[in-house]
N, C-alpha and C positions, 0 to 999 in steps of 0.2 A: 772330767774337770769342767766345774763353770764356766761360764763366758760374762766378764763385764764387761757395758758396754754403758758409754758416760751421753749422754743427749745435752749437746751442747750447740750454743750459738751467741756470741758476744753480741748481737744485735738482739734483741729485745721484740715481742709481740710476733714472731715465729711458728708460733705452734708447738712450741718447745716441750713444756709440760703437757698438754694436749698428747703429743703422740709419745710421752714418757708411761704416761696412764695407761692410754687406751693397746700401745703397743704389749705393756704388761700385760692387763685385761687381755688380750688374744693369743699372746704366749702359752698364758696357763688355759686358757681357752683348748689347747690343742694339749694338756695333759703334762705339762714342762712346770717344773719348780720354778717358782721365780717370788724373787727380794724387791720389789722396788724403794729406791731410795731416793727421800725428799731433801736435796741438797739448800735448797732454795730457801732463805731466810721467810718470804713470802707465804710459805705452807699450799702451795696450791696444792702440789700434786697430792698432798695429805685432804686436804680437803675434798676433791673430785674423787676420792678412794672411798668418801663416807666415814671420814676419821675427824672430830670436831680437833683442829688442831690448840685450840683451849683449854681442853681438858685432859690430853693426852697427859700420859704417866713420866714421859720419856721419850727423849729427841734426838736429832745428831748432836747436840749441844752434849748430852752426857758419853756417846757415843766416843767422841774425838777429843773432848778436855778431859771427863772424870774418868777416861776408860773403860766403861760400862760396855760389859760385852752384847755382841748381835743379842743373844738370844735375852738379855735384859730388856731392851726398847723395842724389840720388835714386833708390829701388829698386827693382827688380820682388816684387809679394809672387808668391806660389809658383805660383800659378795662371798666371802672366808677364799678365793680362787687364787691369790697372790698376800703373800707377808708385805710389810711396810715398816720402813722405820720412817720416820715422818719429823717433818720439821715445823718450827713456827719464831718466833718474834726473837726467842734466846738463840737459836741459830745463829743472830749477828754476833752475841758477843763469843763465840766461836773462834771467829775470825781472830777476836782481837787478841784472845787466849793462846790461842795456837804459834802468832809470832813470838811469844816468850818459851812455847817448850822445842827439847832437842828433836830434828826427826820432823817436824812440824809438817812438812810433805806427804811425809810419809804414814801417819795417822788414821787414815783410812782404809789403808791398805792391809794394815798390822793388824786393825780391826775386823776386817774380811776372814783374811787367810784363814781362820778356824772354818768357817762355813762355807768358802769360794766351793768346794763340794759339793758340799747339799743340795745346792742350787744350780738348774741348767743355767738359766740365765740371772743375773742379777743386773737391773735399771738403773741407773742412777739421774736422776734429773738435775742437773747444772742452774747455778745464780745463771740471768745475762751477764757476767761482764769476768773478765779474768782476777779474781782476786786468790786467795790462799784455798777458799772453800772449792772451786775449781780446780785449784792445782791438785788440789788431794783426792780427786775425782779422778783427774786424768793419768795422775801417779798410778790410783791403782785400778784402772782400768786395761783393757785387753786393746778396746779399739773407738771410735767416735760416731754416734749418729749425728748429722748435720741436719737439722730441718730448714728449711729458709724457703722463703716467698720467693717468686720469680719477676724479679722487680730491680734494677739496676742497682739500687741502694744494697740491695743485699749480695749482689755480686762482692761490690767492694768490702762487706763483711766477712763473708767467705773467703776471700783473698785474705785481712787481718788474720783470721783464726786457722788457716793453713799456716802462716807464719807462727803463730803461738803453738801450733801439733807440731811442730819440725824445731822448734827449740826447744820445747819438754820432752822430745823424743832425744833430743842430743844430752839432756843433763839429769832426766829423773826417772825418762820410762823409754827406754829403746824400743818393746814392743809393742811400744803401743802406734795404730794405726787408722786409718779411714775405713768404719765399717759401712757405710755407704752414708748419700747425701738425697735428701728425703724433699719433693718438691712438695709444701704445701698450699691452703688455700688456696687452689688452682682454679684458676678459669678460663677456660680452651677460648673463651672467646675473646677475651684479652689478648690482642696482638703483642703488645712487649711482654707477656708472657711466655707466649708462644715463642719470640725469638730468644730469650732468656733460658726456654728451657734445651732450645738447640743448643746454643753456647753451652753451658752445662754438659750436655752431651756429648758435644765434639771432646772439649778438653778433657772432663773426667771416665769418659765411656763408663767401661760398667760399673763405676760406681757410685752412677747415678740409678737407683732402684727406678724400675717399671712401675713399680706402684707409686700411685700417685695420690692425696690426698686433696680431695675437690672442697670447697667452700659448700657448708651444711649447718642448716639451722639446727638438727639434730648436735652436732660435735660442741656447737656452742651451748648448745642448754643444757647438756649432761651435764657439765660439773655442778650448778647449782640444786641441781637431784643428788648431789655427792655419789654419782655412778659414772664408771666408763661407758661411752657411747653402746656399747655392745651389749649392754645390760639395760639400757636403756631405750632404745630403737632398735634392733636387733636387723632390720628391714632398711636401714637409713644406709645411703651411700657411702657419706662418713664412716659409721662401723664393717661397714664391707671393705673397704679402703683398708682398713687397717690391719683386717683378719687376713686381705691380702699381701699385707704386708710383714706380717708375722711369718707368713707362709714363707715370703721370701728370704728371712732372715732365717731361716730353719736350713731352707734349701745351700742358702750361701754357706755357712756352716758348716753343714755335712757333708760340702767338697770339698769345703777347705781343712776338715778332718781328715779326709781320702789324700787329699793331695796338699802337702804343704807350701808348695810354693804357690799356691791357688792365696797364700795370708801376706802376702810378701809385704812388707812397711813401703806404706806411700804414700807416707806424709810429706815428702819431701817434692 
C-alpha cells in the first residue's frame, strides 16, 4: 500500500515546495512509484517539474470539483521519473467550489483511493496557510513532512501547525501523523540556528530527520531550469541533501512496516 505524505507548513518561504519536488525527484531516483501533487494555487511545484503550468490539460481544479479521475490530469514532469498532477491559477477557485459540495474534506481522498496502490509514495505539496485545499491534503494523507527554517519565527509556526495536526486528527483523519520535521536552509554557522536546531531536538527527538538541507545556490536555481536539483547538479550539496533524505524516509518506513508501533500518532 502507498504512503501519502502532505508537505506542509502555515509559515510561508520554507522550503516547502523545494523539498516537495526534489524529495519526489529522489524517491523515484531509488526506483519507487511516485504522484506528486501540486496543491498550491501558485503552480510552483508544476513548474520546477518542467510542466508549463499555462498550458496544462488538467489540474487539481478538475480533480476535486468536476471529479476527473487521477489517471485523467495526471502528467509526467520532464524527466518521465515521477507522475504530477499540477496546479495553476484555477486552483483557487477550487477552494471556493468545494465549500458548496457535500464531503468537501474529503475530496481528495475519494480521489486517490483508486491509485493509493500504484504508487509507493504519493507527495502532495500544501498552500502556506490552512484553508479547505489543506484540509483535503491532510484528510487524505498518511502523515506530515514539516520543513521549517531554524529561526525563532518558525518555532512559533510549528507550535501553530502541531495544533492544527491534532485537531484534524481528532475530527477528519485519526491516522494521520508526523512523518518527520525537515530543518532547512541551514547554516551551521548561524548560532540561533544551531540553538534552534537543539530545541527541535530535545523536544521532538527522532522526529527530527538527520538529514539536513544546507542553503545552495544549486536548490535555488533548479526550479527556473523546470528540473529538481538532482537532474540538475547532481554533484551540489542541495541534491545530496535530499537523496539523503529520501534515503531516510525509505529507512523510516520500512520499520515502521516491520514494526507498527514504530507509526504510533504524535500529533498530539
Amino acid at each position: 500500500m502507498g504512503k501519502i505524505i502532505a508537505i506542509a507548513n502555515q509559515k510561508g518561504g520554507v522550503g516547502k515546495t523545494t523539498t516537495a519536488v526534489n524529495l519526489a525527484a529522489s524517491l523515484a531516483a531509488t526506483k519507487r512509484k511516485v504522484l506528486l501533487i501540486d496543491l498550491d494555487p501558485q503552480g510552483n511545484a508544476t513548474m520546477a517539474s518542467g510542466v508549463d503550468k499555462y498550458q496544462v490539460h488538467a489540474t487539481c481544479y478538475e480533480l476535486l470539483v468536476e471529479e476527473q479521475s487521477v489517471e485523467d490530469v495526471v502528467v509526467k514532469e520532464t524527466s518521465g521519473l515521477y507522475h504530477l498532477i499540477s496546479a495553476n491559477a484555477d486552483v483557487t477557485a477550487a477552494e471556493i467550489k468545494l465549500m458548496e459540495v457535500y464531503a468537501r474534506e474529503q475530496r481528495l481522498k475519494m480521489a486517490l483511493a483508486p491509485v493509493k496502490d500504484f504508487y509507493d509514495f504519493i507527495i502532495i505539496d500544501c498552500p502556506p496557510s490552512l484553508n479547505m485545499l489543506t484540509v483535503n491534503a491532510m484528510t487524505a494523507s498518511d502523515s506530515v513532512l514539516v520543513p521549517m527554517q531554524c529561526e525563532y519565527y518558525a518555532l512559533e509556526g510549528l507550535t501553530a501547525l502541531m495544533d492544527t495536526i491534532t485537531k484534524l486528527t481528532s475530527v477528519v483523519n485519526d491516522k494521520l501523523h508526523i512523518e518527520g520535521i525537515l530543518r532547512t536552509m541551514y547554516d551551521p554557522r548561524n548560532r540561533l540556528a544551531n540553538d534552534v536546531s537543539e530545541q527541535l531536538k530535545r523536544h521532538f527527538g527522532d522526529k527530527v530527520y538527520r538529514s539536513v538541507i544546507p542553503r545552495n545556490v544549486r536548490l535555488a536555481e533548479a526550479p527556473s531550469f523546470g528540473t529538481p536539483a538532482m537532474y540538475y547538479d547532481k554533484s551540489s550539496t542541495g541534491a545530496k541533501a535530499y537523496l539523503a533524505l529520501a534515503g531516510e524516509v525509505l529507512r523510516k518506513n520500512d520499520y515502521a512496516k516491520k514494526s507498527p508501533q514504530a507509526n504510533a500518532n504524535v500529533a498530539s
